[in-house]
N, C-alpha and C positions, 0 to 999 in steps of 0.2 A: 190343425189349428192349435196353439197354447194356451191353456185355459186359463193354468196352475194360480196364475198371478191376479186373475180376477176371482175365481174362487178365493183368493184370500181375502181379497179387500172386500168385496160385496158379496157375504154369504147367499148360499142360494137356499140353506134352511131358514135367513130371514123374509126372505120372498116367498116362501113355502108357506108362510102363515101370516104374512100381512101388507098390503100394498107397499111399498118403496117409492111413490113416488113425492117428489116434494123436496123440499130443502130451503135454505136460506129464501124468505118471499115466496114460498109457495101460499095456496090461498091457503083458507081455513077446509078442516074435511066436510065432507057433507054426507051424506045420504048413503049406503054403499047402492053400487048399480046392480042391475043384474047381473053383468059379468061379472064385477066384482065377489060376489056373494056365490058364484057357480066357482069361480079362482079358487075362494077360499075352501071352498067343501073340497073339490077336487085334491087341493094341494094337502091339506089333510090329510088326506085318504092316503094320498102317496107317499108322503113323510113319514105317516105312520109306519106303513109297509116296509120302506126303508130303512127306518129306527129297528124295528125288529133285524133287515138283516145285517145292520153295521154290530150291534149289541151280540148277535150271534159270531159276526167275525172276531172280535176280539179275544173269543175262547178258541175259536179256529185254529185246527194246524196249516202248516204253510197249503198245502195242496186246495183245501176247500175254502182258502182266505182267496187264493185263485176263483173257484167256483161264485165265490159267494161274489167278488169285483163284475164277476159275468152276471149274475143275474141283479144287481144291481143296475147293472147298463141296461139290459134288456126292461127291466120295470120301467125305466125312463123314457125308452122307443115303445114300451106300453102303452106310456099315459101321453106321449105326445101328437097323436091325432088327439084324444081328449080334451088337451089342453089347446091347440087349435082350434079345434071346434068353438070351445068356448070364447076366447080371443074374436073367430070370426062372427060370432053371437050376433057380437056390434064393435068391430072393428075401432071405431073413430073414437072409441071410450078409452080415459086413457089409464084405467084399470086394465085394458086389453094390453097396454105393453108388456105385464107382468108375464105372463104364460108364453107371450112371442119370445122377448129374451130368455126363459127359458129354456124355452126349445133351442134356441141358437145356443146357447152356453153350455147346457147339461149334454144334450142328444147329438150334437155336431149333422154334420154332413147329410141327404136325402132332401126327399119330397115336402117334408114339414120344414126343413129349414129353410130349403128356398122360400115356401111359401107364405115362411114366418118373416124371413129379409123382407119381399114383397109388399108383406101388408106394413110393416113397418116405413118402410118408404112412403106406404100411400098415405099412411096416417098418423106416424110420428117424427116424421123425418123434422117439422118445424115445430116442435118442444123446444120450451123453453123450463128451467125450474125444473129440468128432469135428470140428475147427478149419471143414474143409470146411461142414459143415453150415449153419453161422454165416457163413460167405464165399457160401454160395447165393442165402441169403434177399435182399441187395437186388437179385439179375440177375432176382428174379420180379414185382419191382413192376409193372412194364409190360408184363409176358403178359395175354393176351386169354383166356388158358386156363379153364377150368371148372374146372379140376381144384386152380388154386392156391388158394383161398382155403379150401377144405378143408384143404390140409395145412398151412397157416401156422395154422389152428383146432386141430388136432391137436399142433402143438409147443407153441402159448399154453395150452393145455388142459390137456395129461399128458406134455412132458416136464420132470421133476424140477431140473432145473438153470436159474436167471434168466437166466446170460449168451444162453440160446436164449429162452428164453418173452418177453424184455424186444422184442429185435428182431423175435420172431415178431408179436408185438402193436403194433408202432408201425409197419411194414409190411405190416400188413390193415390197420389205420388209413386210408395213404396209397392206398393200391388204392379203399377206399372214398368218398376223400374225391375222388380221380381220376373214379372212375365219377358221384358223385354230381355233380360238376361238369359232366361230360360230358353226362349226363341233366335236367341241371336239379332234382335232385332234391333237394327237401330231407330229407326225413324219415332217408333213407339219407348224406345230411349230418353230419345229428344223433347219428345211432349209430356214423358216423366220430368225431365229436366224442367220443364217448363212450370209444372207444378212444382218443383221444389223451390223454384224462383218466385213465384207466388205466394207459396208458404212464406220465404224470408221478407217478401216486403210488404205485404197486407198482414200477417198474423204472425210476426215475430214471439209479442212477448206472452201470445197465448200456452196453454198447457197440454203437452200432450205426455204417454206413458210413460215416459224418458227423460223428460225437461221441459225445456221450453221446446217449443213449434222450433222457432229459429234455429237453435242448435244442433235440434236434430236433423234439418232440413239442408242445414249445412254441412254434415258431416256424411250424410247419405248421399248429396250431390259432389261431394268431394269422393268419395265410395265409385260415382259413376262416371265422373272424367277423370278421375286421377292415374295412380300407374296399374293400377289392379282394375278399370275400368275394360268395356270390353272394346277389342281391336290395337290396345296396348300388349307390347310385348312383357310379358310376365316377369316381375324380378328373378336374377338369377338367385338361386338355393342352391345351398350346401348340409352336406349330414354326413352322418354313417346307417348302414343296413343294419338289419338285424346282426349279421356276422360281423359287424366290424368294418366294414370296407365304405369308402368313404365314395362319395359323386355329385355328381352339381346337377342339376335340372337343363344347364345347358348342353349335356352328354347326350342328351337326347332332341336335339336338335336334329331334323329331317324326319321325325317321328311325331304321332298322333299323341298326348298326351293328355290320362284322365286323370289327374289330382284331387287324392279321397281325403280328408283332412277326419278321422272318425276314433273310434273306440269301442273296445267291446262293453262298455259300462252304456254306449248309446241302445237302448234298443230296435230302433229304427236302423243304426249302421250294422249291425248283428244280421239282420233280415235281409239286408242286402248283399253277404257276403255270397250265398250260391251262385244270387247271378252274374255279379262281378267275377268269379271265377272263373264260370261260363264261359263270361266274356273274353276272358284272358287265355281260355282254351280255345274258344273260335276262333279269337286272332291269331295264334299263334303263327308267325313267318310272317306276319304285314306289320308293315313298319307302325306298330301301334306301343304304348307302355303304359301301363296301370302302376301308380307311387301312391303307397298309402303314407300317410304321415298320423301316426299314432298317440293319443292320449290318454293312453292307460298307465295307470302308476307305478309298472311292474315290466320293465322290458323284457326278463327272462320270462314269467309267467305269460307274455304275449308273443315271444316266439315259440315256446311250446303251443301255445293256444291254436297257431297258425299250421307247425307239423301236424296235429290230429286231427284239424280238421283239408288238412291239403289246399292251404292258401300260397299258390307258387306266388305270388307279385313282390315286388319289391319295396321295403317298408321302412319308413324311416321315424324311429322312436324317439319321443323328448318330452314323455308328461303332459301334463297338464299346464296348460297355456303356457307352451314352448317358446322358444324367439323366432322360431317357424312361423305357429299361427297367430303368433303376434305381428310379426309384418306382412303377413296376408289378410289381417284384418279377420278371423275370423271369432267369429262371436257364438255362434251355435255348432252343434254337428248332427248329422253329416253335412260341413259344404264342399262341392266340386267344382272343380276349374276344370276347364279344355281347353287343351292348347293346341293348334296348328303348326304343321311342320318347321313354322319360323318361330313358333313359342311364342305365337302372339293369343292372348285368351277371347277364343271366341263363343263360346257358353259356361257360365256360374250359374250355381244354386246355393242356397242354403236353405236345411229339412228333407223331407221328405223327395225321394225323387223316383217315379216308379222304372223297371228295367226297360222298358220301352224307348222311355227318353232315354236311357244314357246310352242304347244302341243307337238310335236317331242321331243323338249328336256325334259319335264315334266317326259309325259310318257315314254320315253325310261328309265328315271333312276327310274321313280317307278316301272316296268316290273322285270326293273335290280335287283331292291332290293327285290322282291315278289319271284324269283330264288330261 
């Protein structure tokens, strides 16, 4: 999940020390509750902790500026049963939001997140007058969670106010249309699709991270039937290799084809290069092809990058936002396209994608075509 762009807007050391919720029409404060008042000692305690080791990093050399980002993370999977705990105190108080989103934004992924999604659903999914609420929804597009697509159904469904129900609905959309890509799937395509049609005409001129609901709803369901949708056959592409030598994407026609779109400046595309390799030594003799298409600012410094470390595939260099990944529409990296022996795309991702999947989708369609 991507944090970065909510950490900037809604710091989490202002939530560390004082409720957040409220805004334009919120009531007047009252009383603190008891959860509220366990929040705050707690969040104290951990700020504190943390203060000390961000003030230590600063003098850090590179190696234990490393060390010190680890146990940083680690204090935060400390205190986050704590901060649960507290939260489940009394659930329905809506001081308990503060420590739930916590947990979802600082700690990511496990047992306390889902079960901070969970209670969230159960108890604040119908807020009204709460800014935060509306700042959560796009850090859960990319959780793996079980538990997200329930509570984004719960705010589209019964909370009273569009400015949540508009982004609740265009981000199960995107969750959808993500999975359904991932899977090859159409049918679960379709009822993304259907969400993003919902989106444009109930919550057009509502806000979500990007703009408007509408525009985004529009440009993602244009993303999903257009020419880069899946079961379209993929534009043809043209380049040079690292040597110089020029080819078109349709050269590879009768071939299995995985389209890396990455960089070594990604650290996520970095981590995936062994098994990608791997991959390109298992197959080697089946009609399969691995095409990197490269945004590093340096095409000599990334073919040497590639000799040392013995990446045979075939790579095709242009910077940063190329006219490559500009008319493939990519936005983030790593994303991957598969393409079927007729070059028609039948699984994309973009982020994270573990080696599992991209074996799954390889060999499912070489299987397919050996039939």
């Amino acid at each position: 999940m991507t944090r970065a762009s909510f950490l900037i807007t809604v710091s989490l050391a202002a939530l560390l020390v004082a409720s957040p919720q409220g805004g334009p029409g919120a009531d007047a404060p009252a009383k603190a509750s008891d959860v509220e008042a366990q929040w705050k000692q707690l969040s104290s305690e951990f700020h504190a902790k943390k203060e000390n080791l961000q003030a230590e990093r600063e003098k850090a050399s590179k190696r234990r500026k490393v060390e010190i980002d680890q146990e940083i993370l680690s204090l935060s999977r400390e205190y986050a049963p704590r901060f649960l705990a507290c939260a489940k105190s009394d659930p329905g108080d809506r001081c308990a939001f503060d420590p739930l989103l916590w947990i979802v934004v600082a700690v990511g992924e496990g047992e306390c997140f889902d079960e901070s999604v969970a209670l969230l659903k159960e108890h604040h999914a119908e807020e009204t007058n709460n800014f935060n609420l509306w700042m959560l929804l796009p850090e859960l597009v990319y959780s793996e969670s079980d538990e997200v697509d329930p509570f984004l159904r719960r705010i589209l469904e019964r909370n009273p106010e569009k400015v949540f129900r508009g982004p609740a609905c265009f981000y199960l959309a995107v969750r959808m249309k993500r999975q359904a890509e991932r899977d090859g799937n159409g049918e679960l395509a379709k009822e993304s699709a259907r969400l993003f049609e919902r989106a444009i005409g109930e919550f057009a001129q509502t806000r979500c991270r990007g703009g408007s609901v509408g525009d985004e709803a529009k440009r993602e369901l244009n993303n999903l039937r257009g020419p880069l949708g899946m079961g379209h056959v993929a534009p043809d592409t043209s380049g040079e290799d690292l040597d110089g030598v020029k080819f078109k994407l349709t050269d590879y026609r009768g071939k299995v084809v995985l389209l890396s779109f990455c960089g070594q400046w990604c650290g996520p595309c970095r981590e995936m290069y062994p098994h990608e390799q791997a991959l390109v030594e298992r197959l080697a003799g089946k009609p399969f092809a691995f095409i990197e298409v490269n945004s590093d600012p340096n095409k000599d410094s990334h073919r040497e990058f590639m000799k040392r470390r013995n990446l045979t595939w075939r790579c095709l260099w242009e910077g940063k936002q190329g006219p490559v990944s500009v008319a493939w529409e990519v936005r983030a990296s790593p994303a991957y396209f598969v393409l079927d022996r007729e070059g028609v795309i039948r699984f994309k991702a973009t982020g994270v994608v573990d080696g599992e999947t991209l074996d799954n989708w390889i060999d499912s369609l070489l299987n397919e075509e050996s039939k």
